[in-house]
C-alpha positions as CSV (number, residue, x, y, z in Angstrom):
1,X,36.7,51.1,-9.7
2,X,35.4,50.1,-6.2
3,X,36.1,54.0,-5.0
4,X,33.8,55.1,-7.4
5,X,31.1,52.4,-6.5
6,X,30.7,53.6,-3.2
7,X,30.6,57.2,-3.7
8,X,27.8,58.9,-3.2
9,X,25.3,59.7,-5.9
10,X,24.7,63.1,-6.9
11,X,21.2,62.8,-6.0
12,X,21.7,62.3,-2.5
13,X,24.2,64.6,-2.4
14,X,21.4,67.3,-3.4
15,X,19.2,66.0,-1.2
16,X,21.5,66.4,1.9
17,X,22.6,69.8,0.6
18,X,18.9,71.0,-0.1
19,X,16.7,73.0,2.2
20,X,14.6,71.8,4.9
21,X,11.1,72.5,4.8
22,X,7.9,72.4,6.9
23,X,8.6,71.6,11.0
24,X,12.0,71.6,10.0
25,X,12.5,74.7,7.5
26,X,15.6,76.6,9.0
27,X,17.7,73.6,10.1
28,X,20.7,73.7,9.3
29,X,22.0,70.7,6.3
30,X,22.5,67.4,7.2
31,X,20.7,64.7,9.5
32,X,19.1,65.9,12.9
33,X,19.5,63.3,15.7
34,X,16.2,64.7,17.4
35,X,13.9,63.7,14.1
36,X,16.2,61.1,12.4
37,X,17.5,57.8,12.7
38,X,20.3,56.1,11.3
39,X,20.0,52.2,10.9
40,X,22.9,50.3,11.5
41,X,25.0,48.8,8.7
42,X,24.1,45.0,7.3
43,X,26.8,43.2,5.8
44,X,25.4,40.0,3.9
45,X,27.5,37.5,3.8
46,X,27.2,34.1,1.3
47,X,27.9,31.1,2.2
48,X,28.9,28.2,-0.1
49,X,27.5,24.4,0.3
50,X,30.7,23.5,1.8
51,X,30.4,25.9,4.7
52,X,26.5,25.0,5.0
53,X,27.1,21.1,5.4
54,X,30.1,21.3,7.7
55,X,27.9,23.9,10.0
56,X,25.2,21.0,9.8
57,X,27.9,18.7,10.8
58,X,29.2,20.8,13.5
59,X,25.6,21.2,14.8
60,X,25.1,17.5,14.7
61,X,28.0,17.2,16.3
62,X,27.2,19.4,19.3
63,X,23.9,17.9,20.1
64,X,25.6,14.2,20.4
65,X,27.8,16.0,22.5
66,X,24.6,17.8,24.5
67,X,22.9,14.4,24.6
68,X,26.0,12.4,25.9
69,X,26.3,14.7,28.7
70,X,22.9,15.2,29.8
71,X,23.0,11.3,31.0
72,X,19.9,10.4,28.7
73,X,21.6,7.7,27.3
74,X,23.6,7.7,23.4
75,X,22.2,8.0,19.9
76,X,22.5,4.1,18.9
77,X,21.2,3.8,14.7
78,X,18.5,1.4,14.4
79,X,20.1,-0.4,11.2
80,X,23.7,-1.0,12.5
81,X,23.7,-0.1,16.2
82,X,26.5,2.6,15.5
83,X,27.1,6.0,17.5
84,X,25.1,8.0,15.2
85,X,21.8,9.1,14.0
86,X,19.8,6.6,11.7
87,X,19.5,9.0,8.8
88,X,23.1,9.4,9.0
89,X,23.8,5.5,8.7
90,X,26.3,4.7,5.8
91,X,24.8,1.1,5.4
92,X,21.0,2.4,5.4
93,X,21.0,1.4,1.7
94,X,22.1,-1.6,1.8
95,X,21.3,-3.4,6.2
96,X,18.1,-1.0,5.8
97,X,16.5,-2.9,3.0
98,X,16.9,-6.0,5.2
99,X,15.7,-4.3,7.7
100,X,12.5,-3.1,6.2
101,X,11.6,-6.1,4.7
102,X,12.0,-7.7,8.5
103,X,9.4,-5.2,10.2
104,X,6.7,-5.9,6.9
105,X,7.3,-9.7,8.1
106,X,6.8,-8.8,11.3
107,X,4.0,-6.5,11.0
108,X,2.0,-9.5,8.9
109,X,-0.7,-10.8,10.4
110,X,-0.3,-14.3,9.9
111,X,-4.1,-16.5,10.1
112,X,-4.8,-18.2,13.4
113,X,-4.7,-22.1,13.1
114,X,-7.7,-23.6,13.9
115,X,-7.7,-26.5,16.4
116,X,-9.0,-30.1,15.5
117,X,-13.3,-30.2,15.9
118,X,-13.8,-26.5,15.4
119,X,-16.6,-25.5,13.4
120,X,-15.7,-24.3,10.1
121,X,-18.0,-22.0,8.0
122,X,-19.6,-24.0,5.0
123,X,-17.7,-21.2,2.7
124,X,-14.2,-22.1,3.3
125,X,-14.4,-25.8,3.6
126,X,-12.5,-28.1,1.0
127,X,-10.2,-25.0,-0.1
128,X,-12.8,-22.9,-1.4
129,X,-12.9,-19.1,-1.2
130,X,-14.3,-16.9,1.4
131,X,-16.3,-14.9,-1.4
132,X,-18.1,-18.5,-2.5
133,X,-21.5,-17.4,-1.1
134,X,-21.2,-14.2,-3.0
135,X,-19.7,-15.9,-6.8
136,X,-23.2,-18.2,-6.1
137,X,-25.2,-15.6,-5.8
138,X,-24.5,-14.0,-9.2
139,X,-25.1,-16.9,-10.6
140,X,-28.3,-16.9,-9.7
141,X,-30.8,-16.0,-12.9
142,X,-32.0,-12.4,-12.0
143,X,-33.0,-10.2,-15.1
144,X,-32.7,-6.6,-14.9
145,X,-35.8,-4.8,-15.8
146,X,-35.9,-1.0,-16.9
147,X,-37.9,1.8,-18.7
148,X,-40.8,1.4,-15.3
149,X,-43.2,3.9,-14.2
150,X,-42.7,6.0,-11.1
151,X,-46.0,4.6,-9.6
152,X,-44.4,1.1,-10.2
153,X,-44.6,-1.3,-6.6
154,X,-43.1,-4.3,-5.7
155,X,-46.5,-5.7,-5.5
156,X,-46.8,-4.6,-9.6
157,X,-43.9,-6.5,-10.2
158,X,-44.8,-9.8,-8.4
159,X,-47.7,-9.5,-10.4
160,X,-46.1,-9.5,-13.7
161,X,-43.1,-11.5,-13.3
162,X,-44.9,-14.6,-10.9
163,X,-46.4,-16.4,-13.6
164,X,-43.1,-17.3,-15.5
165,X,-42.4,-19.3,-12.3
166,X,-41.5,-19.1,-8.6
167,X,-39.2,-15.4,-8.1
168,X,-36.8,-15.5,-5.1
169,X,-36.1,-11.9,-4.6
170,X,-37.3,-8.3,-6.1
171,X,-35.4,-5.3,-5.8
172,X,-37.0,-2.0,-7.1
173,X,-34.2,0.6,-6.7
174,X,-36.3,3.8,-5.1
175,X,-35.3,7.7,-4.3
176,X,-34.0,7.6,-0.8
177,X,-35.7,11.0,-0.3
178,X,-38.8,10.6,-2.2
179,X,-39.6,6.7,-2.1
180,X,-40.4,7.1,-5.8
181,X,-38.9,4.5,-8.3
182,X,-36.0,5.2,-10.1
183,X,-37.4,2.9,-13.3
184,X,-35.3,0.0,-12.5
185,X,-35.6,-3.1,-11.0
186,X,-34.1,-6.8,-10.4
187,X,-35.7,-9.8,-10.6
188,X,-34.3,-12.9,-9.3
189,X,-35.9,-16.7,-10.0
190,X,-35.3,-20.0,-8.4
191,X,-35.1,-21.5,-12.1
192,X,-33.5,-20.2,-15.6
193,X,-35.6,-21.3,-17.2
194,X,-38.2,-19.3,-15.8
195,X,-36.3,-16.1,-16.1
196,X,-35.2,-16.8,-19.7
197,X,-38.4,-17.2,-20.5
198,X,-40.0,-13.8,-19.0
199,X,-36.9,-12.2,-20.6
200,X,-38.3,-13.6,-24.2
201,X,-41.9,-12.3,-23.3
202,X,-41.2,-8.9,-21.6
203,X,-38.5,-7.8,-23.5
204,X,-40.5,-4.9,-25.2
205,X,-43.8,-5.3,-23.5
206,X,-45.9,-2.5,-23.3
207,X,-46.8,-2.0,-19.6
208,X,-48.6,0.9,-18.8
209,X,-47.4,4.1,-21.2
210,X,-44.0,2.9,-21.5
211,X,-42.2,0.2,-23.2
212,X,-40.0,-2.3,-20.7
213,X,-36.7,-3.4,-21.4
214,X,-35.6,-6.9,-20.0
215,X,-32.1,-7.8,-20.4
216,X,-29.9,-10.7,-18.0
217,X,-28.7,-8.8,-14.7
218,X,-24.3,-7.9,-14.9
219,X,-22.6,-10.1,-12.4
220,X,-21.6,-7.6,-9.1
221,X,-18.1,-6.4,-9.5
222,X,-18.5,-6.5,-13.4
């Protein structure tokens, strides 16, 4: 029964009809307006998702209206140019595809044409890639050298690696910090044969305390 929902509970009937104590022993029962205060009722109300999306439309509504009088112009939708916002469109699924795939045409960057005479880079003559110059130069025969000391030069290496024929290009890979060697090292040769056969004689070779390990250098990217 609702009547019997709201009564009050025995408890706070006690607690209304109990004595006071402390500042306020002797008061009479009941609440005192001078050391208490009363809140004011809150009535929750729910709302279904009926009322919420026609308060949304209503809102909606009212700023079109706010907008059209304030003489900054009207709400046009960028897909089909209708009185309304473009989130609201009802074509956005089907003129908005078009309309995306317009802009990413737009937004391309197309490559300039190059007039008649100009010079044109040796890489990208006759069709061929941009990244030519980089495919040729791992294709160059560099071995990949490991197991080195930490006292290991570049000067160590030329020594070592010279005789099998003429070397283009050493990298020893060194602590950026330190400048010691990281026990690595690439060797690149004008000629294969010349690094096939320093891979043949090296492989294995006892330099210093350690034993090297010569193996044909991974392509870059691989």
């Amino acid at each position: 029964d609702l009547q019997d929902l709201f009564k009050p509970k025995q408890w706070y009937q006690r607690r209304v009809r109990g004595k006071k104590f402390g500042a306020c022993a002797g008061e009479p029962p009941g609440i005192n307006p001078a050391t208490s205060m009363v809140g004011d009722p809150v009535f929750l109300t729910l709302a279904t998702k009926k009322d919420q999306q026609e308060n949304k439309e209503e809102d909606m509504a009212e700023k079109m209206t706010k907008l059209k009088s304030s003489g900054q112009g009207m709400v046009v939708c960028r897909i089909c140019k209708g009185p309304h916002w473009t989130k609201q469109c009802p074509y956005k699924d089907t003129l908005g595809v078009a309309l995306d795939v317009q802009q990413e045409e737009a937004n391309t960057v197309k490559p300039p044409t190059r007039a008649q005479g100009t010079y044109v880079p040796p890489s990208i003559r006759k069709g061929e890639p941009a990244d030519n110059a980089t495919r040729q130069r791992d294709e160059n025969p560099t071995i990949r050298v490991s197991n080195l000391a930490e006292e290991t030069s570049e000067k160590d290496l030329q020594d070592l690696f010279k005789p099998f024929g003429p070397v283009s290009r050493i990298y020893l890979a060194k602590d950026k910090n330190t400048g010691i060697s990281k026990g690595f090292a690439y060797i690149t040769y004008q000629r294969r044969d010349s690094a096939d056969q320093a891979l043949n004689t090296l492989h294995r070779y006892r330099y210093g305390h350690l034993i090297l390990q010569v193996e044909w250098a991974k392509p870059s990217g691989s």
